[in-house]
C-alpha positions as CSV (number, residue, x, y, z in Angstrom):
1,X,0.0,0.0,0.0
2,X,1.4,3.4,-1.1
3,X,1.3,6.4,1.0
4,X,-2.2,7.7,1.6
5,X,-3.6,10.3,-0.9
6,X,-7.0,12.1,-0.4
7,X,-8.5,9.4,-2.4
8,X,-7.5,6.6,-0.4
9,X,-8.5,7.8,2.8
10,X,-11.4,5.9,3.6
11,X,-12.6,3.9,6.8
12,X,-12.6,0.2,5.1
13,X,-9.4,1.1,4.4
14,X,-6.2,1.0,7.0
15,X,-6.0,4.8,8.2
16,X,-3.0,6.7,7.0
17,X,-1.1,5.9,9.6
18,X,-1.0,2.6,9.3
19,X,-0.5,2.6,5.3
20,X,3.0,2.5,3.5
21,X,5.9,0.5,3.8
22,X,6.9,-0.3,7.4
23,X,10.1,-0.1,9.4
24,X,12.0,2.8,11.6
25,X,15.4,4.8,11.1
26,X,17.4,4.8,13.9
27,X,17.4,8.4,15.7
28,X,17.4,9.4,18.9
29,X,18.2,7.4,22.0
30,X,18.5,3.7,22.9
31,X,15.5,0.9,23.3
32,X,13.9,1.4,26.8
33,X,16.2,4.1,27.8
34,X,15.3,6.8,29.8
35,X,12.9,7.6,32.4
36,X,9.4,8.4,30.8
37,X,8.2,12.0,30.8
38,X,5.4,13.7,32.4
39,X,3.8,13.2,28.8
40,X,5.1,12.0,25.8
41,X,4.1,11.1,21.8
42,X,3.8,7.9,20.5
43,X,4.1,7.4,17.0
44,X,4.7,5.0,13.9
45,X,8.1,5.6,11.7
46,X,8.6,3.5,8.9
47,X,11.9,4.2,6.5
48,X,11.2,2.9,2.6
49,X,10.9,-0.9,2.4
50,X,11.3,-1.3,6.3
51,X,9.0,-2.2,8.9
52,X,6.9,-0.1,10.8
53,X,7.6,-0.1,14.1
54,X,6.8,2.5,17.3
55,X,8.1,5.1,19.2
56,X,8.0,7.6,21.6
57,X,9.2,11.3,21.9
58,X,8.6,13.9,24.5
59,X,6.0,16.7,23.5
60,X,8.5,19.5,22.0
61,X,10.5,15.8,19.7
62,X,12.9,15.6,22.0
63,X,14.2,12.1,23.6
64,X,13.1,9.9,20.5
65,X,12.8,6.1,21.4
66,X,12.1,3.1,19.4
67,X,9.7,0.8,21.7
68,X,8.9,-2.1,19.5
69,X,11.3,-3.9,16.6
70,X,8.6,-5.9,15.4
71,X,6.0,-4.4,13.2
72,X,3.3,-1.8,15.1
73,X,1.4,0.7,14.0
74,X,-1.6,3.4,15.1
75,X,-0.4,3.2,19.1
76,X,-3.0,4.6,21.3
77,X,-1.7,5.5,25.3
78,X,-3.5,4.4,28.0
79,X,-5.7,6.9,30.3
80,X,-2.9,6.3,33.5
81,X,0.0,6.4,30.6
82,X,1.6,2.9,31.8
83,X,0.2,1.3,28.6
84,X,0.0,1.4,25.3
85,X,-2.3,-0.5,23.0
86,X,-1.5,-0.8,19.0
87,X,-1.5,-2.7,15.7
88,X,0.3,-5.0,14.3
89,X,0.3,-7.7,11.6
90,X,3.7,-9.2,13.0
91,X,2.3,-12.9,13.3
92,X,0.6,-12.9,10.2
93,X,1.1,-16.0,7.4
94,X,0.1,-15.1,4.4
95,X,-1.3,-18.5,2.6
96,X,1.0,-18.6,-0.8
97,X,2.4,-21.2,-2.7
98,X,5.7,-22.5,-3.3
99,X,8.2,-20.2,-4.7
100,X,6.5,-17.3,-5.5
101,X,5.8,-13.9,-3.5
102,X,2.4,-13.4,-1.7
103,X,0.3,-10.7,-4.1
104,X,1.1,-7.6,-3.0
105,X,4.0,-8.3,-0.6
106,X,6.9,-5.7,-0.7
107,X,9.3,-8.7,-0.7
108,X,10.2,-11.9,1.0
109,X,9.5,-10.5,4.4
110,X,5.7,-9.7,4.0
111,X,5.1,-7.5,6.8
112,X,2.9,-5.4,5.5
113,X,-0.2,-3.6,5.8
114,X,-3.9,-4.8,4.7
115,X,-3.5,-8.4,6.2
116,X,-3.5,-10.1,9.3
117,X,-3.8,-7.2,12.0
118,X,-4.3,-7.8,15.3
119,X,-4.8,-5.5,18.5
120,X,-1.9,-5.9,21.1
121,X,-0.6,-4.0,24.2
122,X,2.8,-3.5,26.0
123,X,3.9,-1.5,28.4
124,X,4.6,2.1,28.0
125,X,8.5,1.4,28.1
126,X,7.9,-1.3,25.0
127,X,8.0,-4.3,27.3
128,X,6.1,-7.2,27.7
129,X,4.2,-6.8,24.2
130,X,1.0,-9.2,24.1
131,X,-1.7,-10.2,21.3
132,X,-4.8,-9.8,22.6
133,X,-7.1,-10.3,19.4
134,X,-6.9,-13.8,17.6
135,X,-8.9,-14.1,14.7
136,X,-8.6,-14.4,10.5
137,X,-9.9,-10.9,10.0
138,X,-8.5,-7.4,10.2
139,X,-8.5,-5.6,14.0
140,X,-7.5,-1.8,13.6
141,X,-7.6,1.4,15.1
142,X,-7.4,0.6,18.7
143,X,-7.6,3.2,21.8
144,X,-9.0,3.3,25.3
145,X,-11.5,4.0,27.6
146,X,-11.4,6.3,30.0
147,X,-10.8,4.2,32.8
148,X,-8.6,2.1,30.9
149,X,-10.7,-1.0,31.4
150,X,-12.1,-1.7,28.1
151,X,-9.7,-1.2,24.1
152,X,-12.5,0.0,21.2
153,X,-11.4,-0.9,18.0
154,X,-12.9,-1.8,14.6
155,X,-13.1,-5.0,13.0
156,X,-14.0,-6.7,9.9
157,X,-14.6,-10.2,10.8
158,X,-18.3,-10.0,9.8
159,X,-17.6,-9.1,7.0
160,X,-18.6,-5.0,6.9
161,X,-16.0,-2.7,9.1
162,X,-17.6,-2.7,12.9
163,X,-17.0,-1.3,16.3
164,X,-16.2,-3.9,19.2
165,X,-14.6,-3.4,22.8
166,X,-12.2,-5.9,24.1
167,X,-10.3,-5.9,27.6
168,X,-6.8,-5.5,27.8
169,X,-6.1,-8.5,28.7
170,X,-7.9,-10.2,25.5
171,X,-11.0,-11.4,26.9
172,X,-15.1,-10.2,26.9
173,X,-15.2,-9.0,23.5
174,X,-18.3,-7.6,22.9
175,X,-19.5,-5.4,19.2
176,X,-21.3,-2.4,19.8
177,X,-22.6,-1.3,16.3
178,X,-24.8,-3.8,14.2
179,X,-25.1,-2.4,10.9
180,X,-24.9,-2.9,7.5
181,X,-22.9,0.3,6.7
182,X,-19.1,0.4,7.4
183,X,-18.4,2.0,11.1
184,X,-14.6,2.7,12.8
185,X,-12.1,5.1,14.0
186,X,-13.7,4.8,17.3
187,X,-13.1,6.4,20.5
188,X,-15.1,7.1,23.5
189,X,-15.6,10.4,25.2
190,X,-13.9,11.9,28.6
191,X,-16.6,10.3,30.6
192,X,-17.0,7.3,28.7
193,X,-20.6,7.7,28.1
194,X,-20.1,7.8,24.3
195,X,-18.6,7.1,21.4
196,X,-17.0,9.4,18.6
197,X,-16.8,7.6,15.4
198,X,-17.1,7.5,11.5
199,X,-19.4,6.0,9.5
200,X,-20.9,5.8,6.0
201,X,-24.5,4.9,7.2
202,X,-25.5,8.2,5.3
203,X,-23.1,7.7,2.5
204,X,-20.0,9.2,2.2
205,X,-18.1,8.9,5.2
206,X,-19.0,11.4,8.4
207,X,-18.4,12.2,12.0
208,X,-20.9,10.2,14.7
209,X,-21.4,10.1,17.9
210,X,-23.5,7.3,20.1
211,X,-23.6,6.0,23.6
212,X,-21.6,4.0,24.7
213,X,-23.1,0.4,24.0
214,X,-24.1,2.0,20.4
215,X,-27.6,3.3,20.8
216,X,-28.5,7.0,20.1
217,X,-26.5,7.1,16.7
218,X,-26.4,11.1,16.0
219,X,-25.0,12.5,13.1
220,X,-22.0,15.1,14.0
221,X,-20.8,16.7,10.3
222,X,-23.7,17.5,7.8
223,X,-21.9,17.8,4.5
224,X,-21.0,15.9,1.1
225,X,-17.4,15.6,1.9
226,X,-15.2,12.3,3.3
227,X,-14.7,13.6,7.5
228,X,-12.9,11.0,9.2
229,X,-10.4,10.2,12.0
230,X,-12.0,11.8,15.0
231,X,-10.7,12.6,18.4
232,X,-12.9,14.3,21.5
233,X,-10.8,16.9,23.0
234,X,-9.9,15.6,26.8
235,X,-12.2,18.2,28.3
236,X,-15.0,17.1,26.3
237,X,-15.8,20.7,24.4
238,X,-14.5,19.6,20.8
239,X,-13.8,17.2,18.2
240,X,-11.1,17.2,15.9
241,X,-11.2,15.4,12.8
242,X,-9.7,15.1,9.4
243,X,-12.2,16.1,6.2
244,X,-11.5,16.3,2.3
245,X,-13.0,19.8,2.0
246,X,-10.2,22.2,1.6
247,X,-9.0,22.8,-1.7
248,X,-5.6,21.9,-0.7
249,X,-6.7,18.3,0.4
250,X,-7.2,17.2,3.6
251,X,-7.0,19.1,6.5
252,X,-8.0,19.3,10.8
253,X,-11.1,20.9,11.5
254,X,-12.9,21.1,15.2
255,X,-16.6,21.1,16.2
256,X,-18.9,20.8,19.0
257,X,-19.9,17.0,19.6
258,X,-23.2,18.7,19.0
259,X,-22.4,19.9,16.0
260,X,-21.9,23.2,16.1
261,X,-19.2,26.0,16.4
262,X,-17.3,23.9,13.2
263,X,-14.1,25.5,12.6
264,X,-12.6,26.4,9.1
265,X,-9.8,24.4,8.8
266,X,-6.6,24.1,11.0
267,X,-3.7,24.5,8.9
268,X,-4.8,25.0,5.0
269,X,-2.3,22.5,4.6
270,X,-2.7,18.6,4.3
271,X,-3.0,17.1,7.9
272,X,-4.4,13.9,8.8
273,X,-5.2,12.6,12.1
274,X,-5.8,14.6,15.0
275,X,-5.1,13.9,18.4
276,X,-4.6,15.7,21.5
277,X,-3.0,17.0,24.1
278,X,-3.5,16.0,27.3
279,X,-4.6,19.4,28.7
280,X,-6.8,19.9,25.6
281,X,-4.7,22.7,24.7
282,X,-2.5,21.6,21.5
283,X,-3.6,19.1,18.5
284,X,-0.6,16.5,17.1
285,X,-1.1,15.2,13.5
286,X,0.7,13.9,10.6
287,X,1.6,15.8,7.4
288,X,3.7,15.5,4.4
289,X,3.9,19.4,4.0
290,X,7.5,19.8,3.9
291,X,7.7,17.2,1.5
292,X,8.3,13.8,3.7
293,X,5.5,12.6,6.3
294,X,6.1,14.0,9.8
295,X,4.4,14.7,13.2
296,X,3.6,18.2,13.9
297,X,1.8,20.0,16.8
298,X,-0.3,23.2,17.0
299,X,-2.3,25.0,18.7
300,X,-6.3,24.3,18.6
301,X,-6.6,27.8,16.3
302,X,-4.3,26.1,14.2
303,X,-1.1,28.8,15.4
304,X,1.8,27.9,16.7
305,X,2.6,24.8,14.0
306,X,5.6,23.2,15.0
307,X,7.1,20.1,13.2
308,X,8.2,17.1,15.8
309,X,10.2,14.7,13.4
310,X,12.5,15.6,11.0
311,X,14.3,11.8,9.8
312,X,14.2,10.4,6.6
313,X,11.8,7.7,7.5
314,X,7.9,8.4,7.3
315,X,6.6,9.7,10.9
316,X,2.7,9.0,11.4
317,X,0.5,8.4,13.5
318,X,0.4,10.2,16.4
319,X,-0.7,10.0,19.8
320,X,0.0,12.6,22.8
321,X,-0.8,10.5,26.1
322,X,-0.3,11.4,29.9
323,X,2.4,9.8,30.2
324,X,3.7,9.9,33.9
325,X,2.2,13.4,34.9
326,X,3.6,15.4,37.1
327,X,7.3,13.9,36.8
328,X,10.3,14.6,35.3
329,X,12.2,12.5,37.5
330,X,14.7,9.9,37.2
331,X,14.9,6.1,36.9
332,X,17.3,3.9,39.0
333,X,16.0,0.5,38.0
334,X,17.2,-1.0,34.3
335,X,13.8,-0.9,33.6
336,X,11.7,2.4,33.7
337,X,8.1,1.6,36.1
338,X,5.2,3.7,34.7
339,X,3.1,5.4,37.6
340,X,0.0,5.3,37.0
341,X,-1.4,8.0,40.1
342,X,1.8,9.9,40.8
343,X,2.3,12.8,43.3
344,X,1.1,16.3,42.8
345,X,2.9,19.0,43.9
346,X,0.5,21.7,45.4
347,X,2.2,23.8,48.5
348,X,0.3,25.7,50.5
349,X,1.0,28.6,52.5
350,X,1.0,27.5,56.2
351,X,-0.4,28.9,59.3
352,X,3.0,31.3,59.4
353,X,3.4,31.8,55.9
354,X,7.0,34.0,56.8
355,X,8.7,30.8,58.0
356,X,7.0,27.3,56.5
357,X,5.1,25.6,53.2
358,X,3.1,22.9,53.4
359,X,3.1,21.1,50.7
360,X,0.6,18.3,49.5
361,X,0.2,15.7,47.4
362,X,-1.9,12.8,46.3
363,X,-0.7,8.9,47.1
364,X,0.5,6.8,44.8
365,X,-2.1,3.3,44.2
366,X,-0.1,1.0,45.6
367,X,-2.3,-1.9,43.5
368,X,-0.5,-0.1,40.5
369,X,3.1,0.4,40.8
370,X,6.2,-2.1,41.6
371,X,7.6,-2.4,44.5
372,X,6.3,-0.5,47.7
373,X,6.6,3.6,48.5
374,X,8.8,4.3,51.1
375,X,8.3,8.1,51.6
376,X,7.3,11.3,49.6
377,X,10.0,14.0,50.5
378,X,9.6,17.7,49.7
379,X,12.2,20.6,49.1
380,X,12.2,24.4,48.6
381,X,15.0,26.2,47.0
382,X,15.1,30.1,45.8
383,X,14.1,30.6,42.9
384,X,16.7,30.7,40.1
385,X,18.9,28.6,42.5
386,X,19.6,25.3,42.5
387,X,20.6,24.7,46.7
388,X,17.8,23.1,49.3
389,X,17.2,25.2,51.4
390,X,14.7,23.7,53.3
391,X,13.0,20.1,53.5
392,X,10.7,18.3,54.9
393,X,9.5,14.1,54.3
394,X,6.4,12.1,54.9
395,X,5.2,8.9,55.4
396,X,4.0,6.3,52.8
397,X,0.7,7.0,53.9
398,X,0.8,10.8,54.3
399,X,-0.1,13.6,51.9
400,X,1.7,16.8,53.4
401,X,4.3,17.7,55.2
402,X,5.9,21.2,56.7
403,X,9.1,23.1,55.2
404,X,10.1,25.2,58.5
405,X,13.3,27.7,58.5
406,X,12.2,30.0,55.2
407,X,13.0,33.0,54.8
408,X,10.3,36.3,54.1
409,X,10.0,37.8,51.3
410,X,11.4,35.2,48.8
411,X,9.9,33.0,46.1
412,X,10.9,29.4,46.7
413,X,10.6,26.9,43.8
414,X,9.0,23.5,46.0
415,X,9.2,19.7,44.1
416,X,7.8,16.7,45.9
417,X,9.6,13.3,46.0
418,X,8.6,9.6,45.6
419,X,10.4,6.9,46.1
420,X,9.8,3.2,45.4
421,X,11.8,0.2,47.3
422,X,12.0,-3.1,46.9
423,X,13.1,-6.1,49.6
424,X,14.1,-5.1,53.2
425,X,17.4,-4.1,55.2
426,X,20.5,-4.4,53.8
427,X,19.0,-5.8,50.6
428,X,16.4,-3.7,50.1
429,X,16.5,-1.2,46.7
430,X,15.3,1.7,45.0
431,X,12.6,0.6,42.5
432,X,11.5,3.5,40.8
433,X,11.9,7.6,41.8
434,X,10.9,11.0,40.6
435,X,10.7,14.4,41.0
436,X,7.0,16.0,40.7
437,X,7.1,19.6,38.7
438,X,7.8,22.5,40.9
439,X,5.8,25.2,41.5
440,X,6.9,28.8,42.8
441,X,5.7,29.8,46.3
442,X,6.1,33.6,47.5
443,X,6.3,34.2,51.3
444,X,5.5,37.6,52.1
């Protein structure tokens, strides 16, 4: 399958992320090195006649790392950002004869796209990658719910393109939409009451929405053109999607899920696949404008454009996920833990603001990390210096503690502490820590 053109871009077909050739030029940092960042991008790079494979930047394309080796394509983070769910058509056999090539293969090694995808997830590092569809037909376009219990994704193993849940572990599969027409692209809204997707039950392809075990089918986008590849803003106000309207091909547009307040489009340029950012506040999509596929992120309003991938190889679709919010920290272990409910910073002014901060946090879910938390630990330093100057530590089980000994009239930059152990006494180690954001503080 050839790069996607305006023409191809239809929902029986793989979305344009998932199209061309697959594979990955090597940029960037090692496999699985690094501690993951308070968000990051996930994306698909495939260099001509290679194999697709996945990776991950931080939001600005910094810190570039390949996650999988094998084939994977449209990755999809989960809601906690420990988790990523994607495609892949890596175990795939196509049934040939003899000698001779498969029809259509790009050569002897035919992993390539239109066959044999299947839904899998791994964790957010790139470890412990799992199938968690098994069937003959084609699984694609794979995300999450909101509270990460249940992967929507479209399927065509009866035959027309259809919407069905999965867990993330493989089992209770369950189809939502019964129709004749072709349905996919699905996601579900912030509160998981609904689901965006696109369908051709009034012809050409358009934006729907419907709850979330697929009754109340309303119709989003009222117009003659292809609008596909949806995606509802995090703070449920919008959703972007890709439509064949502008002159220049196709382009990101926004509007309200119920239908209103459309915007013109994004960029006048040709973008596909909007997604966003975690604060609602930026839109990531793919785009061949300076003349090679690449990510690029912008504003809602369509300002700010900046281009996130700049290799040789073909950068597409992205997806901007939580990743481990809050935390720019370190990791000590040889493999990085995703946190799924990491610590907050959020100091307070105490009861003698001159002299102390409190500062707060929320606990960690100890069901969902590795190893055990042994304290959170606070520390205040000037502002535009890098000394403690003060510090304070609590429990595994507490949310505050008190900085004492500050001095009036200065702004104090405060970070909070976690730290993850493992075994006991002499043998006991440091799983996982990190450093929340800071925030400035101004005692009067």
């Amino acid at each position: 399958m050839n790069a996607p053109t305006s023409a191809a871009r239809t929902i029986w077909t793989l979305s344009a992320a998932v199209v061309v050739v697959a594979g990955v030029v090597l940029v960037g940092t090692s496999k699985h090195s690094g501690a993951l960042p308070s968000q990051f991008i996930v994306y698909t790079n495939t260099p001509g006649g290679g194999i697709s494979t996945i990776w991950r930047m931080d939001p600005d394309g910094s810190n570039k790392v390949q996650l999988t080796t094998s084939s994977g394509f449209e990755p999809a983070i989960s809601p906690d950002g420990s988790k990523i769910v994607f495609t892949s058509n890596r175990d795939y056999v196509e049934p040939w004869c003899c000698d001779e090539p498969p029809p259509d293969s790009p050569g002897p090694n035919p992993e390539s796209l239109g066959d044999g995808e299947e839904i899998y997830v791994m964790n957010a590092d790139g470890s412990n990658q799992t199938r968690i569809t098994t069937n003959e037909s084609r699984d694609i376009a794979p995300s999450w719910s909101p509270d990460g219990s249940k992967i929507i994704f479209q399927s065509n193993q009866t035959g027309q393109w259809q919407i069905f849940t999965i867990n993330p572990s493989g089992g209770d599969l369950t189809r939502i939409t019964t129709t004749s027409s072709n349905e996919g692209q699905p996601q579900f809204s912030p509160d998981g009451s609904k689901i965006v997707f696109t369908s051709t039950r009034s012809g050409e392809g358009q934006i729907w929405t419907m709850n979330a075990d697929g009754s109340s089918p309303f119709r989003v986008t009222q117009d003659s053109y292809s609008d596909d590849y949806p995606a509802w803003s995090p703070d449920g106000r919008l959703i972007a999607f890709t439509s064949e309207r502008s002159s220049g091909g196709a382009d990101t547009y926004t509007i309200t899920p119920a239908g209103t307040d459309e915007s013109a489009g994004l960029t006048s340029l040709f973008t596909q696949l909007p997604q966003w950012s975690s604060d609602s506040s930026r839109i990531v999509v793919q785009s061949p404008r300076d003349g090679n596929w690449d990510v690029y992120s912008m504003k809602v309003d369509g300002t700010d454009q900046v281009r996130l991938t700049t290799d040789a190889g073909l950068d597409m679709s992205p997806f901007w996920g939580p990743g481990v919010p809050g935390f720019t920290g370190t990791d000590s272990s040889s493999t990085t833990t995703a946190v799924p409910n990491p610590v907050q910073s959020a100091p307070t002014l105490g009861s003698n603001p001159r002299h102390q901060i409190v500062a707060s946090w929320s606990l960690l879910n100890p069901s969902q990390i590795t190893g055990r938390v042994l304290w959170y630990r606070a520390k205040a330093s000037v502002t535009g210096t890098s000394p403690w100057l003060g510090r304070c530590k609590g429990g595994p089980s507490e949310t505050s503690c008190t900085i004492k000994g500050l001095l009036s009239n200065t702004t104090y930059d405060v970070r909070v502490r976690v730290q993850m152990i493992a075994g006991t006494g002499k043998s006991r180690t440091t799983v996982w820590s990190a450093w929340s954001a800071s925030q400035s503080i101004r005692l009067n």
